[in-house]
C-alpha positions in Angstrom: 12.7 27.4 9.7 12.0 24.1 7.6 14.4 20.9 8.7 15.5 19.4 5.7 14.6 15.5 5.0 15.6 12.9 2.2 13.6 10.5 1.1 15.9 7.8 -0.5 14.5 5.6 -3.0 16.0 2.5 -5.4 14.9 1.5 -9.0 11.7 3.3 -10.3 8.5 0.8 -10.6 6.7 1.2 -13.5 4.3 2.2 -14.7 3.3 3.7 -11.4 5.6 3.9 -8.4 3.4 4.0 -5.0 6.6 4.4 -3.5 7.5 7.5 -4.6 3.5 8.5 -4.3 4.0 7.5 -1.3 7.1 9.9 -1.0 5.0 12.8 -2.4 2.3 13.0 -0.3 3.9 12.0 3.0 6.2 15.1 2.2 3.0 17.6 1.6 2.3 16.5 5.3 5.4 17.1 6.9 5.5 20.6 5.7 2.9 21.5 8.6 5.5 20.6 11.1 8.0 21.9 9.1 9.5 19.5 7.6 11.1 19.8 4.1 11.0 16.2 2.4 12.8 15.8 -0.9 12.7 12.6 -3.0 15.8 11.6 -4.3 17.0 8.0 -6.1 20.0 6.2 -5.6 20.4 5.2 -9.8 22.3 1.4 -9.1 20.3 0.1 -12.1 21.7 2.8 -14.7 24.7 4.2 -13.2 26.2 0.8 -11.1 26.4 0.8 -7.6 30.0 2.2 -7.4 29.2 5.3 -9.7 25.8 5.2 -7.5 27.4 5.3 -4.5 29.8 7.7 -5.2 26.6 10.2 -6.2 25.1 9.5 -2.7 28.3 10.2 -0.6 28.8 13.7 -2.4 24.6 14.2 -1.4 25.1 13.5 2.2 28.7 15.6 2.1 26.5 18.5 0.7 24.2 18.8 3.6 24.5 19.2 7.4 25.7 16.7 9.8 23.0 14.4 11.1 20.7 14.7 8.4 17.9 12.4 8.2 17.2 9.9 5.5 13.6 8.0 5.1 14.8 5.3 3.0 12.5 3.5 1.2 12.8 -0.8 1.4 11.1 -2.9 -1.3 13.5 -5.6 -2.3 12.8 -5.1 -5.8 14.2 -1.3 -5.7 17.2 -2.7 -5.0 17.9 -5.6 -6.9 16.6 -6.4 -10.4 15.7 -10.0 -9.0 15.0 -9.3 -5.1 18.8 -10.3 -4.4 19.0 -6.9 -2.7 21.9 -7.6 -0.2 23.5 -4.6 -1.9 20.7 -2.1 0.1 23.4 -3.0 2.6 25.9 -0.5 1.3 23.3 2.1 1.2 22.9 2.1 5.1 26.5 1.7 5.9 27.2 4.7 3.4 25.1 6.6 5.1 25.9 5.5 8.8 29.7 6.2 7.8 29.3 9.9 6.9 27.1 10.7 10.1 23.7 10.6 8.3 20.7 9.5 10.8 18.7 7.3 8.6 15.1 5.7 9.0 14.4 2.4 7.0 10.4 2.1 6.0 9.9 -1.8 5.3 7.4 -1.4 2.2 8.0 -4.6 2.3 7.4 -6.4 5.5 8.2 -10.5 4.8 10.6 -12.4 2.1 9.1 -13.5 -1.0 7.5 -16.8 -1.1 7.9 -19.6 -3.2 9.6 -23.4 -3.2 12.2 -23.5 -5.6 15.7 -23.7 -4.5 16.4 -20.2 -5.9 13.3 -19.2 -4.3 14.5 -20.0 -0.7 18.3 -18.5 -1.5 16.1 -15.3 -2.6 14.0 -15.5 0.9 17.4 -16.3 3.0 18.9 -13.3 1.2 15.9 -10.6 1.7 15.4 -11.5 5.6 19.5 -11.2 6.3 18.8 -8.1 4.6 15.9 -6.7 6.6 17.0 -8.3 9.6 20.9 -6.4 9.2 19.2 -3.3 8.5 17.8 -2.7 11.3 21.3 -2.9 13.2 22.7 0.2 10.5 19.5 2.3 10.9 19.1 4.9 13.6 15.4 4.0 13.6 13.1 1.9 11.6 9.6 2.1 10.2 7.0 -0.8 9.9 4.1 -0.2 8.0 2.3 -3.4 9.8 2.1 -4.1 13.4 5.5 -5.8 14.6 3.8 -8.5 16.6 2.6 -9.4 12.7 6.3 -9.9 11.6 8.1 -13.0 11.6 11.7 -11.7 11.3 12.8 -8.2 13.3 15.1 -9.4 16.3 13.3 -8.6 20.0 16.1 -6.3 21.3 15.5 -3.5 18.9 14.2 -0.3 20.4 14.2 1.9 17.8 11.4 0.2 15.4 7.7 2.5 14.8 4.7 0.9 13.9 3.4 4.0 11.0 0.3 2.2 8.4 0.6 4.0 5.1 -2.1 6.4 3.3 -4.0 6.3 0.4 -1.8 7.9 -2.3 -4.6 10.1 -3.0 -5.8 13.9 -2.6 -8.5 13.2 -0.4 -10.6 16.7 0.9 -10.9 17.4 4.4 -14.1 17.8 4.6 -15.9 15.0 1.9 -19.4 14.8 0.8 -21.4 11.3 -0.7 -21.5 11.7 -4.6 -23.3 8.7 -4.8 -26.0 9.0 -6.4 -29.9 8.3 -4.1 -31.9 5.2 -6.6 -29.4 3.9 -8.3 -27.6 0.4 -9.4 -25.5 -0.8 -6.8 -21.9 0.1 -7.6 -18.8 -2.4 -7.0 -15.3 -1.1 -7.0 -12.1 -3.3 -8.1 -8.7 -0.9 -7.4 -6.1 -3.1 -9.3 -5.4 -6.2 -10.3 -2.2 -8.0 -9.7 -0.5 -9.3 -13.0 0.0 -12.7 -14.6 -1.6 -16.3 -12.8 -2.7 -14.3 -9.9 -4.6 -12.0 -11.9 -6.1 -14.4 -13.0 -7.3 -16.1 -10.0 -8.3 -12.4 -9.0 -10.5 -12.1 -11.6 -12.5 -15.6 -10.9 -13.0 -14.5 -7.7 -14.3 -10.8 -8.9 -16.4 -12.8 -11.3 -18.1 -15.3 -9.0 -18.6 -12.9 -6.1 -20.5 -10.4 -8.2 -22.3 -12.8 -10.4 -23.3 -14.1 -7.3 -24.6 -10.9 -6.0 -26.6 -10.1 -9.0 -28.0 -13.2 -9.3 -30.0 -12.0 -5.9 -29.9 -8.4 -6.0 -30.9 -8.0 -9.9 -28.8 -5.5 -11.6 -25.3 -4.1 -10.4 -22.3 -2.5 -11.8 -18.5 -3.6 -11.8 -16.3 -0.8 -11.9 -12.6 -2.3 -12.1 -9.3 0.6 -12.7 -5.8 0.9 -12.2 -3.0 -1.5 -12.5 -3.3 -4.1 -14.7 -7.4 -3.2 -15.2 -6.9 -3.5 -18.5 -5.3 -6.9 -18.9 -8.4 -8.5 -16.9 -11.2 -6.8 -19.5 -11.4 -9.6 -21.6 -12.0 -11.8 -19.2 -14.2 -10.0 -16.8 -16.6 -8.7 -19.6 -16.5 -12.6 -21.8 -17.7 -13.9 -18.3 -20.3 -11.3 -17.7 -21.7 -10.7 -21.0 -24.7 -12.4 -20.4 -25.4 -11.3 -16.9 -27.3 -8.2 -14.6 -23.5 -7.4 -14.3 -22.6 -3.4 -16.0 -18.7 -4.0 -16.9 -16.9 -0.6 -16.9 -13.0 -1.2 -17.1 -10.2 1.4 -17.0 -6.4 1.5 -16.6 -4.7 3.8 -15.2 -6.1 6.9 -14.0 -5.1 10.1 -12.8 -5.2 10.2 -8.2 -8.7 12.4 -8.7 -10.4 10.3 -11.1 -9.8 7.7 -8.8 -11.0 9.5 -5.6 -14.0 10.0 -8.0 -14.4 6.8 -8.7 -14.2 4.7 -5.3 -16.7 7.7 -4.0 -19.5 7.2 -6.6 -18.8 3.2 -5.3 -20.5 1.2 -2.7 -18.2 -1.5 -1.3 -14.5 -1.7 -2.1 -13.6 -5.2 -3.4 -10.1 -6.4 -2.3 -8.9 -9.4 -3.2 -5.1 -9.3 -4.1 -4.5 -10.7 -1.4 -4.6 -10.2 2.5 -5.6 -6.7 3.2 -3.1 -5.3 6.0 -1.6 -1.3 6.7 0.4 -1.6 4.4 -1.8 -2.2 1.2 -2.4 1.4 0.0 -4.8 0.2 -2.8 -7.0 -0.9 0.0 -6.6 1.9 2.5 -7.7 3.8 -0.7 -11.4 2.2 0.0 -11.3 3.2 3.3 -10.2 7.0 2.5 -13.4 7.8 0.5 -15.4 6.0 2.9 -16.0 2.6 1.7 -17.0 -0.5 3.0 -14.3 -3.3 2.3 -14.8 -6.7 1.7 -11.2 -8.6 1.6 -9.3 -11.4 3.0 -7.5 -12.1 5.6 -4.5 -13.0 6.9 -1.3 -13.1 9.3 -0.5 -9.2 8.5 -4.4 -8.3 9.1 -4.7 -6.4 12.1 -6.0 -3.3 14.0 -6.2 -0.5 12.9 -7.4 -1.9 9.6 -9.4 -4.3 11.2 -10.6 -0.5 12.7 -12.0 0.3 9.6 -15.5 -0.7 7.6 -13.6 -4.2 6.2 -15.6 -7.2 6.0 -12.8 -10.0 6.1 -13.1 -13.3 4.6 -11.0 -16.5 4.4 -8.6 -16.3 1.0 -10.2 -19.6 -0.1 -13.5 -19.6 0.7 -15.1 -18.2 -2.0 -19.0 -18.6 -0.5 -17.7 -16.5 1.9 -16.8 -13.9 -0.2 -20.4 -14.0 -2.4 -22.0 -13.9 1.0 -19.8 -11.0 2.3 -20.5 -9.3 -0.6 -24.3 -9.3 -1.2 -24.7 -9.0 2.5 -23.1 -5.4 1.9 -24.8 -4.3 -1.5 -28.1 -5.7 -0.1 -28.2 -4.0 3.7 -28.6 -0.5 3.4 -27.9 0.2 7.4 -25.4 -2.6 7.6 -23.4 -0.7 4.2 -23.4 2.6 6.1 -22.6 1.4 9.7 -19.5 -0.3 7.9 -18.9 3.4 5.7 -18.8 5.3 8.8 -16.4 3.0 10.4 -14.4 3.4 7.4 -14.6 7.4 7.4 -13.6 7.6 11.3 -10.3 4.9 10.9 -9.1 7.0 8.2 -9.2 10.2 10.0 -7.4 8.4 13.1 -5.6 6.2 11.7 -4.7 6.5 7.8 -4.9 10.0 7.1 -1.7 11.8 5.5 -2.2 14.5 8.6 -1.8 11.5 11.2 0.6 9.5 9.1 3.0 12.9 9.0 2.3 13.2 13.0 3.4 9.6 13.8 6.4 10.3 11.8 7.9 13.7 13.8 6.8 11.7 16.9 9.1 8.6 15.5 12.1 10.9 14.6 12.5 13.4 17.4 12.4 10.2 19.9 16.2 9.5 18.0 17.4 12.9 18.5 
């Protein structure tokens, strides 16, 4: 007999969720240890929160006693700005009518930034994170705690789970990449706005830098926001040994497809870390990684076939980068690292295990 689970979520992201991919695939795992996992929202943004509320009380009324709830944290699911003090009333709903509930911190720190409303917003999201822990039966990090700056010390009931690629990914995987052929570099999304742009100079530089050495290569950049950079990437290579191929959005197999006709995953939208699903994506078909670091990088991504570099040192980067594309045995010591992380580590099959482990420890 399956145990039912909910997996609560706040305001939809468009125009993908990874979220609710998230929600998807983590609930085909569960089903092995059966474990029924249904995605629902809480609709605050086009209902209110009273009317919102209201729907979510008759939900938790409808099933049995002590039913568990995976609810999902980002602070922009739950407030149009990242105000999302109001997440709040979610837990204590929930912890009123008896529900066990397990918060998972997509988001792991505050938002950054030096304006005054900036530092209300940050004082707001870490009272909220921080309070949350106190309502929830048990809580998920999807980074190492020792990388937080925030949880309080006396909580027991906190899990350390990465997250997976939100991608079908076989079993059993063989290399499509093709024997003689260009060296292939993968971009998996590029953040919007100014730091898209400094995204893209850094794609640019490394790879221009690489080609420079290595002859011809091939730049192969899809997914969010791919298509705002195109401009950009292919005016600034138009008159290199650099092949430009850029596409949006694809569908999860053209994107396994993709990365595994690659040869090195470029990541630079910041620190990689377990909880950067874009990157773990790399690491799922195989793929060396060059990225940066930072305070949230640690094992078991560090684990993996990632070659990490400081976020503003770009020779670093160009060196990281050819050194890959250019050493054959170096590129597939760093693959098979990749291949064995994910199986341990990142895989939706030892994801779904870490979570049955996390929740019958609260029964």
């Amino acid at each position: 007999m399956a145990h039912s689970l909910i997996a609560l979520l706040g305001r939809k992201d468009h125009p993908t969720d990874a979220v609710e991919d998230y929600c998807h695939y983590l609930a085909d795992a569960l089903q092995i240890h059966h474990f029924q996992l249904e995605p629902r929202r809480v609709p605050w943004d086009s209902l209110g929160w009273s009317e919102a509320l209201k729907a979510l009380r008759l939900l938790v009324q409808a099933l049995p006693p002590g039913t568990w709830f995976l609810v999902q944290y980002t602070a922009l699911a739950w407030s149009n700005r990242g105000f999302p003090h109001k997440f709040l009333r979610v837990l204590r709903t929930l912890r009123t009518l008896g529900a066990r509930t397990a918060v998972i911190f997509h988001d792991i720190e505050p938002f950054s930034g030096y304006r005054l409303i900036d530092r209300l917003r940050r004082a707001i999201q870490r009272f909220t994170m921080y309070r949350a822990t106190s309502l929830a039966t048990c809580t998920i990090f999807t980074v190492p705690r020792e990388k937080i700056s925030w949880p309080p010390a006396h909580r027991f009931n906190a899990h350390f789970i990465p997250v997976g690629a939100n991608l079908p990914i076989p079993e059993q995987r063989t290399d499509a990449r093709v024997k003689d052929r260009i060296p292939n570099v993968a971009v998996f999304s590029i953040t919007g706005g100014q730091a898209g742009a400094v995204e893209s100079k850094a794609i640019i530089d490394a790879v221009l830098f690489a080609a420079q050495r290595l002859g011809r290569i091939r730049l192969s950049v899809f997914g969010r926001n791919a298509d705002s950079a195109e401009t950009v990437l292919r005016e600034a290579l138009r008159s290199s040994n650099v092949e430009v191929s850029v596409e949006g959005l694809l569908e999860d197999s053209q994107i396994v497809e993709r990365l595994s006709d690659s040869d090195v995953l470029l990541f630079v939208r910041g620190p990689i870390s377990s909880r950067r699903s874009s990157a773990i994506a790399g690491i799922a078909c195989g793929l060396p990684v060059v990225a940066y670091s930072g305070s949230e990088t640690a094992p078991p991504i560090t684990e993996a076939g990632v070659v990490l570099v400081r976020p503003d040192n770009q020779e670093e980067l160009n060196a990281a980068l050819l050194r890959v594309l250019a050493d054959d045995s170096y590129r597939a010591l760093l693959a098979a690292r990749s291949s064995a992380a994910f199986a341990q580590h990142f895989s939706w099959r030892s994801i779904a295990a870490r979570f049955v482990e996390a929740l019958n420890s609260r029964t």
